[in-house]
Structures are given as structure tokens and as C-alpha cells.
C-alpha positions as CSV (number, residue, x, y, z in Angstrom):
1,X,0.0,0.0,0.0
2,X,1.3,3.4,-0.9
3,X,2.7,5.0,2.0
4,X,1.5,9.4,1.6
5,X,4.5,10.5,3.7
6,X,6.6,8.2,1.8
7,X,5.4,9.4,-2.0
8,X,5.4,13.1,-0.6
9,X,9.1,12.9,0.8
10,X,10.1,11.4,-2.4
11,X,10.6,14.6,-3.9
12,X,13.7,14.6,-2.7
13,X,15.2,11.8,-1.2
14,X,18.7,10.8,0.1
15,X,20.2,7.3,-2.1
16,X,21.0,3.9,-0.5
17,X,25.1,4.2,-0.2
18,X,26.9,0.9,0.9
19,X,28.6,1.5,3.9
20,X,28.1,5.0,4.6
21,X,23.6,5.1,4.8
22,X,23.3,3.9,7.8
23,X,21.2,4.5,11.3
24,X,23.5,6.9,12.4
25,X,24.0,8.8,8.9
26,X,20.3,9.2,8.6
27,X,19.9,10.0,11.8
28,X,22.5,13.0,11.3
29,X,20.6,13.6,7.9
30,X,17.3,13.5,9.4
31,X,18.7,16.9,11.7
32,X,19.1,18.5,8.9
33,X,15.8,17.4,6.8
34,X,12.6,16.5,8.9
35,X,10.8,15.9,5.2
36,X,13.3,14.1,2.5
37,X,13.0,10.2,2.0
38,X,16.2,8.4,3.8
39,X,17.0,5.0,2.4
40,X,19.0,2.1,4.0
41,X,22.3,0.5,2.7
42,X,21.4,-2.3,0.6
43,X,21.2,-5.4,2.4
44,X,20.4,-8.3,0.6
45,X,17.2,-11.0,1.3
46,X,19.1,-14.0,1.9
47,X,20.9,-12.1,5.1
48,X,17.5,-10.5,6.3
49,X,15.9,-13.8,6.4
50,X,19.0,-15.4,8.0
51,X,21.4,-12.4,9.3
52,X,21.5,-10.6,12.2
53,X,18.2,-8.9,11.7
54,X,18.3,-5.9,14.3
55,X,21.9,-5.0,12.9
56,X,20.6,-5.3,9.2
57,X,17.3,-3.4,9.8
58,X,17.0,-1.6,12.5
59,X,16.4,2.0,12.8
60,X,14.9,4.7,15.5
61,X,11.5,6.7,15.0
62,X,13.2,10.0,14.0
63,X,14.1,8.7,10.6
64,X,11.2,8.5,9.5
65,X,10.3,8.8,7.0
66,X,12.7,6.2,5.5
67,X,12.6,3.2,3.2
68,X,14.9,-0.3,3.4
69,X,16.5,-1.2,0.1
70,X,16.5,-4.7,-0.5
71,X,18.9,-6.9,-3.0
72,X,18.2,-10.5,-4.9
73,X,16.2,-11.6,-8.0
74,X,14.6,-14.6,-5.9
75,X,11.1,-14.0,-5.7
76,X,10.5,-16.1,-2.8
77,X,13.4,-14.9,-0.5
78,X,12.6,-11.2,-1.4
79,X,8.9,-11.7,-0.5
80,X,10.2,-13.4,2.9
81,X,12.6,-10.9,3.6
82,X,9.8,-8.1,2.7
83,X,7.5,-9.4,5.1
84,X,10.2,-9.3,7.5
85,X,11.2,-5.8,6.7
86,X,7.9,-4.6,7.1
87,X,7.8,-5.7,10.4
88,X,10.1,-3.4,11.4
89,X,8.1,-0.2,9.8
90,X,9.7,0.6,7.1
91,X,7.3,3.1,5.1
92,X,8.6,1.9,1.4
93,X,10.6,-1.5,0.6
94,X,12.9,-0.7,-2.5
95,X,14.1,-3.4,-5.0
96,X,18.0,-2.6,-6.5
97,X,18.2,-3.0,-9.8
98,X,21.6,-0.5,-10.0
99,X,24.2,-1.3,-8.2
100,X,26.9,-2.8,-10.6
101,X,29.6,-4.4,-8.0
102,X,31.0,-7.8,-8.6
103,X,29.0,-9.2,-5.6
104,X,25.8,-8.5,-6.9
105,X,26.6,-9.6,-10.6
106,X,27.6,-13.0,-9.0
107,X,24.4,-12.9,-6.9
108,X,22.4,-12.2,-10.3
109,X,20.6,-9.3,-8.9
110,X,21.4,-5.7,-8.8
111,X,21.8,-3.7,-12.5
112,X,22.3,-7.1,-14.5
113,X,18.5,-7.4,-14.0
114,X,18.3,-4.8,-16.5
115,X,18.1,-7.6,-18.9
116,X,15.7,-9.8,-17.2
117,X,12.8,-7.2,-16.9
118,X,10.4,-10.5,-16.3
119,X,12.1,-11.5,-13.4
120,X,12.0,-8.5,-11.9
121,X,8.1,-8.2,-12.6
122,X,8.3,-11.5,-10.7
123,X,10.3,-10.3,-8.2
124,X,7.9,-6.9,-7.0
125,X,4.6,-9.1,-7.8
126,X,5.8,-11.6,-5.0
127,X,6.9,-8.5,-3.0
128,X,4.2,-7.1,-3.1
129,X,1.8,-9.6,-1.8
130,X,4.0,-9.8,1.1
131,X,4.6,-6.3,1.9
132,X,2.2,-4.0,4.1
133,X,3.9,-0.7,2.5
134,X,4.6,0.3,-1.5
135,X,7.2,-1.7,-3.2
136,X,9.4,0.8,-5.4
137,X,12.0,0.1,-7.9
138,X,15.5,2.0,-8.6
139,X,17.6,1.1,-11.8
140,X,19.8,2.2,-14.2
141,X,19.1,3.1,-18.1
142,X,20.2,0.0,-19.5
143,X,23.9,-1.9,-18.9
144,X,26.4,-2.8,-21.6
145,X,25.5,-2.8,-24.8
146,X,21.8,-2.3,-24.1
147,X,20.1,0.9,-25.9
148,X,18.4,2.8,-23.3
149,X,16.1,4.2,-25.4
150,X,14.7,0.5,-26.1
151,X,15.2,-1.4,-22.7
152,X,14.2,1.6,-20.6
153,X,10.5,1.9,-21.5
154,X,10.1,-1.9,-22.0
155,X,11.6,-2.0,-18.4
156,X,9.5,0.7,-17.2
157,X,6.4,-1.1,-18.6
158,X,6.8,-4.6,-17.8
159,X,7.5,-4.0,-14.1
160,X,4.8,-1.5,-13.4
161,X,2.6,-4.3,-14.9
162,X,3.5,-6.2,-11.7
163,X,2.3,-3.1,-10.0
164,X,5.0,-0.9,-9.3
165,X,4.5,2.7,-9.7
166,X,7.3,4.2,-8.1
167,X,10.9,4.2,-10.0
168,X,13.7,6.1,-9.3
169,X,16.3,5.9,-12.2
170,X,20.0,6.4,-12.0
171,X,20.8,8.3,-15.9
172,X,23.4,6.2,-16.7
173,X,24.1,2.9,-18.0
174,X,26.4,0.7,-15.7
175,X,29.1,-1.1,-17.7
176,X,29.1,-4.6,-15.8
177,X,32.1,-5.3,-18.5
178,X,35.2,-3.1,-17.6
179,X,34.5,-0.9,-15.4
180,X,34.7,-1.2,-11.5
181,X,31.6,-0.1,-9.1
182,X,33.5,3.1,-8.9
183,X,34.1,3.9,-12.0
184,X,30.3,3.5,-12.7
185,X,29.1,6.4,-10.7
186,X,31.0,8.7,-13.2
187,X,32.4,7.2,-16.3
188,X,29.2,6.8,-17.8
189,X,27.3,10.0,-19.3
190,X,24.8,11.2,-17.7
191,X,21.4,11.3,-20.0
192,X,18.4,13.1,-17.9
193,X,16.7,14.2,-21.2
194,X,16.2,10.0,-21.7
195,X,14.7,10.1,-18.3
196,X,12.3,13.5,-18.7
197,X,11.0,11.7,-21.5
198,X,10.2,9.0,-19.5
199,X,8.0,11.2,-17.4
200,X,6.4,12.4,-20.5
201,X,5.8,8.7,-21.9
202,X,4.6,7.4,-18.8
203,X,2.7,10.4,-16.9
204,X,1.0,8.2,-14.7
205,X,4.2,6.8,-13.2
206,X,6.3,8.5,-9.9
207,X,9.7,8.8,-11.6
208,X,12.6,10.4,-9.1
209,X,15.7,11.2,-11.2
210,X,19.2,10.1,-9.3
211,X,22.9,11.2,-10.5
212,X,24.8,13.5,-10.3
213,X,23.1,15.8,-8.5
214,X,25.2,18.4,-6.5
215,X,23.4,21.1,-5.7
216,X,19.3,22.1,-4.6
217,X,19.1,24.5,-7.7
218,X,19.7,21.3,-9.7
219,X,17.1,19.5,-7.9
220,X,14.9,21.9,-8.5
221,X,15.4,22.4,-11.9
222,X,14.9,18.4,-12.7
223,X,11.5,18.9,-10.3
224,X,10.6,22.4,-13.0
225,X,11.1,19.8,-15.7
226,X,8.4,17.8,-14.6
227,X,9.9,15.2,-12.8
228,X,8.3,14.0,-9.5
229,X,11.1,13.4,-7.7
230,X,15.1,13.7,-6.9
231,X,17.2,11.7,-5.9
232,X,20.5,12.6,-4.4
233,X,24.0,10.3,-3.6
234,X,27.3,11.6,-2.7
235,X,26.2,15.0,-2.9
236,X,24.4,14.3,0.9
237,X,27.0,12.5,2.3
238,X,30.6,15.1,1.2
239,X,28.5,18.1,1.8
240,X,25.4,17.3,3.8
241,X,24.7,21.3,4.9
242,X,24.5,22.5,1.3
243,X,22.2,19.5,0.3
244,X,20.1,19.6,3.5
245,X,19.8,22.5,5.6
246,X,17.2,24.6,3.1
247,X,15.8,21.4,1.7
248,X,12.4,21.5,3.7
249,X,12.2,25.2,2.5
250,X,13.0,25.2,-1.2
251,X,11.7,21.7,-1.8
252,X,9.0,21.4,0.8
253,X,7.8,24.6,1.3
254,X,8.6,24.7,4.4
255,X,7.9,27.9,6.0
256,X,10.5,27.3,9.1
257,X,13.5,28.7,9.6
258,X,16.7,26.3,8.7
259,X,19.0,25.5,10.9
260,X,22.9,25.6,11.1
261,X,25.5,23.2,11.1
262,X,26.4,24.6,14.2
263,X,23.2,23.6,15.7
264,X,22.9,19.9,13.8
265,X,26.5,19.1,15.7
266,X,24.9,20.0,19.1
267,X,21.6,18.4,18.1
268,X,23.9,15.3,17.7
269,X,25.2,15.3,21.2
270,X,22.4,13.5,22.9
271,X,22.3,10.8,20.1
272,X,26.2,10.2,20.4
273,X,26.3,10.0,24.1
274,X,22.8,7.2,24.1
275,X,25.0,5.6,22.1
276,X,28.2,5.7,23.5
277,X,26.2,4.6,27.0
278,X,25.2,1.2,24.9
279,X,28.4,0.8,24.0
280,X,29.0,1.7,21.1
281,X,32.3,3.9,19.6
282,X,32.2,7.5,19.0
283,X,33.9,7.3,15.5
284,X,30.4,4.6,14.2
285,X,28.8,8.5,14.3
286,X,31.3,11.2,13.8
287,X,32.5,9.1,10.4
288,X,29.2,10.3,9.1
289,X,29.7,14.2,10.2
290,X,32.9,15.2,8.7
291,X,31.4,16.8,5.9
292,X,29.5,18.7,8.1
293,X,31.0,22.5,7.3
294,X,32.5,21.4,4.1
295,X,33.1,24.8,2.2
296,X,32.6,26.8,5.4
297,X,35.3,28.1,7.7
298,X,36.5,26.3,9.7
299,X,36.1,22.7,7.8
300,X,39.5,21.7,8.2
301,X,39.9,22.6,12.0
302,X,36.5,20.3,11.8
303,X,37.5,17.0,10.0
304,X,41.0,17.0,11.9
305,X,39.7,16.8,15.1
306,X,37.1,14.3,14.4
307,X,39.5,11.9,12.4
308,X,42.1,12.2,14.8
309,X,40.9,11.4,18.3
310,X,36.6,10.2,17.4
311,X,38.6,6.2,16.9
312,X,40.1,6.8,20.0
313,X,39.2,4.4,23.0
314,X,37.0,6.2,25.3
315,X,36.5,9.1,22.9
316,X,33.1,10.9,23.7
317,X,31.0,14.2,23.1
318,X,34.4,16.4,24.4
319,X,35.9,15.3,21.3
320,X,32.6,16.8,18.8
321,X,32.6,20.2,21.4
322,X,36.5,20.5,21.4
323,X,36.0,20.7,17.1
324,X,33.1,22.8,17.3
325,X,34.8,25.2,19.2
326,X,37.2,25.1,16.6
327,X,35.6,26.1,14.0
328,X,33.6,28.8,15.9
329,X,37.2,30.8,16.9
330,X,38.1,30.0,13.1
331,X,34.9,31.3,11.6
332,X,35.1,34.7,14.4
């Protein structure tokens, strides 16, 4: 069922990044945007159904709203592992069909499912029997030596067939030959006018638009264009204030005042020391922050003092004080 807060916050939302999107990151992201969608990391079905599920899935209230990204091309195990999500509260359960690492060509899921649009009907139809919230989709254009302009509509319609009818597309092909998962997120060109006229073709769809998207007035540009929704990667994570901080107002309409950076660090202050009191190491959060005042004085004063003593044993909140009061005598 298609969740209103999620579709709404889809306007702009922050992409699933392996090993950087998680609990803590959107929690720090969250500071800065009470209304863009937050994803998970990608975690694949067969370790929901038989992983250390807390670890994999679990998340605290203030994300919301956010959505769990799940990997396979097993209808079965992602129908198990949906249930299992949404059992946690997830308010959207994502299928990748983009991410071109190794691991997930040898898994046969990911963007090589480009060329098995069946499947991946499969896939969402099983998914969505099983699921209590709306099952989306993100992909690429095509991979290889697919032409985008003939596998992304027949894509597009095959899948929302099995009832999906919320994409968000990536505007570049991923070369599973030759190029590494790096490589990927730039190599490629870029090709939003493919992915306008997608809009156009299929009007009754939700299409988000994802890469390479650095800055809000390109967000709202692709949103001018007629698309319903942006996507943003890297972007959130090396400079999180730029992306973030006016995001409820220029995208939203929020008619709050934004906040700082100075005040998201303090915001974070109770959340690092909960967390530090269960145990946990100051550096699992701060990792996340040290973009924080990227482009703003003071950044470097920031990032030092975070990446040299947050991995330190017994490292706490003095450590996040001791670098904002760093960058506050810089920036006087």
C-alpha cells in the first residue's frame, strides 16, 4: 500500500550508499531534513531472512520517514525478507536493480537485471503480496551494450505491470564489462533528457531522477522539468549542509527557519552519548559528520579533530565540542 509520507518525501530523497547510509548517517541527515525520504544501505534477502536482523534493519523513529532497500532476483526470498522488513516499519521496501559491483553480478541481482525485466516483474509481484507498505524500484538506463532508449520503456512497462509505480532511475548505463563499481558512478554519461521523457511517456508513473546531482538548484530544476522526484547520492553524504539545511524550504515549502551546522552538531550530542552509553564507539557516528561545514570556515579545523581522536578508546561528546569550538574561533 502506498505509503502518503513516503510518495510526498520522495521529492527529494537521500540514495542507498553501501557503507556510509546507515542508522547513524540518517539520523544525522534527518537533523538537517525533517521531510526528505532516507534509504538504507542495501542489504540483501538472503541475510535479512538469515542475518543478524536488528543489525541489518533496525532504525529509530526519527528517521522516518525512511525506506529499506533490499537486493536478490529470488522471488521467494525477497517476499520473505519483505515481510520481514515490514515488520520493522519501514514506510517503502525498495528493490535494487543499480548497483553494478561484482558481488551483486555473482548474486544475479542488482543492475544485471536490466536484462531480465520479467524477473524483476516476478520479483515486485511476489513482494508485493508480502509487503504492508509500496514496493518501489531503482535502476539504471540500461547496462552494456543495451540501448536505453529501447530497454528503458520496456523495463518501465513490464515492471509497473507487476504493480510498481514508483521508479527512481540512475541516468546512466552501468558497464558490468570493464568498469569497476567506482568507475560507474562517473564514467558513464549522464542522460536526464532519456529520463524527462520517461515522465512524458509514462505520466501516470512516480519517476525520481538520481545522478549527479550536487546542488538544490539542480534539484529543483529536474522537479521544474516535470519530474516528481530527486534523488541525491554523494552530494548528501561530502556536503550534507549544502544539500540539506534549506531542503524543507526550497523543496518542501517549508515555511520554518533552517537550521545551522552549528546547531545539527549540538543536536547530535544527545544521540552520540545514548549511544556511547550502549556501548558503542564515538567514531560509528562522527565518520558520518565530517562533511559537516565542508566549504565553510573552519572545515578543516572540523575534520581533523574528528578523524584524529573520534577512533580513540574512550573518545566521547568532548571530542565533537573541542571541534566545534574550533571552528567557531576560526569562523570569528
Amino acid at each position: 500500500m502506498p505509503s502518503k509520507a513516503a510518495i510526498e518525501a520522495a521529492k527529494l530523497s537521500v540514495a542507498p550508499m553501501m557503507d556510509w547510509t546507515d542508522r547513524h548517517c540518517r539520523y544525522f541527515h534527518r537533523l538537517m531534513s525533517s521531510h526528505a525520504l532516507l534509504y538504507t544501505e542495501m542489504v540483501t534477502a538472503p541475510a535479512v531472512i538469515h542475518g543478524d536482523r536488528e543489525r541489518l534493519l533496525g532504525f529509530s523513529a526519527p528517521e522516518h520517514p525512511v525506506a529499506v532497500q533490499l537486493g536478490g532476483s529470488d522471488p521467494a526470498q525477497l517476499a520473505e525478507a519483505t515481510r520481514i522488513a515490514g515488520d520493522y516499519g519501514y514506510d517503502e521496501v525498495n528493490l535494487n536493480v543499480g548497483c553494478p559491483s561484482d558481488r551483486v553480478q555473482s548474486g544475479s541481482f542488482g543492475a544485471i537485471l536490466m536484462e531480465q525485466p520479467a524477473l524483476v516483474a516476478d520479483c515486485v509481484a511476489a513482494m508485493i503480496a508480502a509487503s504492508p507498505v509500496e514496493v518501489t524500484v531503482k535502476c539504471r538506463i540500461g547496462v552494456d551494450e543495451q540501448v536505453p532508449e529501447q530497454v528503458l520503456p520496456d523495463f518501465l512497462r513490464v515492471v509497473s505491470e507487476a504493480g510498481v509505480t514508483r521508479f527512481t532511475i540512475h541516468a546512466r548505463k552501468a558497464w558490468l564489462q570493464g568498469l569497476s563499481p567506482k568507475e560507474n558512478r562517473d564514467i558513464p554519461p549522464l542522460d536526464y533528457p532519456l529520463v524527462h521523457r520517461m515522465k512524458a511517456e509514462f505520466p501516470h508513473l512516480h519517476l525520481s531522477i538520481n545522478g549527479g546531482v550536487t546542488t538544490l538548484d539542480e534539484a529543483e530544476a529536474h522537479l521544474a522539468a516535470g519530474m516528481d522526484g530527486v534523488m541525491i547520492g554523494r552530494a548528501a553524504y561530502h556536503t550534507p549542509a549544502d544539500m540539506l539545511l534549506e531542503a524543507d524550504q526550497r523543496i518542501f515549502g517549508a515555511r520554518t527557519l533552517p537550521k545551522t551546522a552549528h546547531q545539527v552538531a549540538e543536536e547530535m550530542l544527545p544521540y552520540i552519548e545514548a549511544h556511547l552509553a550502549a556501548g558503542g564507539r564515538l567514531n560509528q557516528i562522527t565518520r558520518h559528520m565530517l562533511g559537516l561545514f565542508a566549504g565553510r570556515p573552519g572545515a578543516r579545523h572540523w575534520k581533523r579533530i574528528l578523524s584524529e581522536r573520534a577512533h580513540r578508546d574512550g573518545a566521547g561528546p568532548e571530542v565533537v565540542r573541542a571541534a566545534l569550538d574550533a571552528v567557531s574561533q576560526f569562523a570569528a
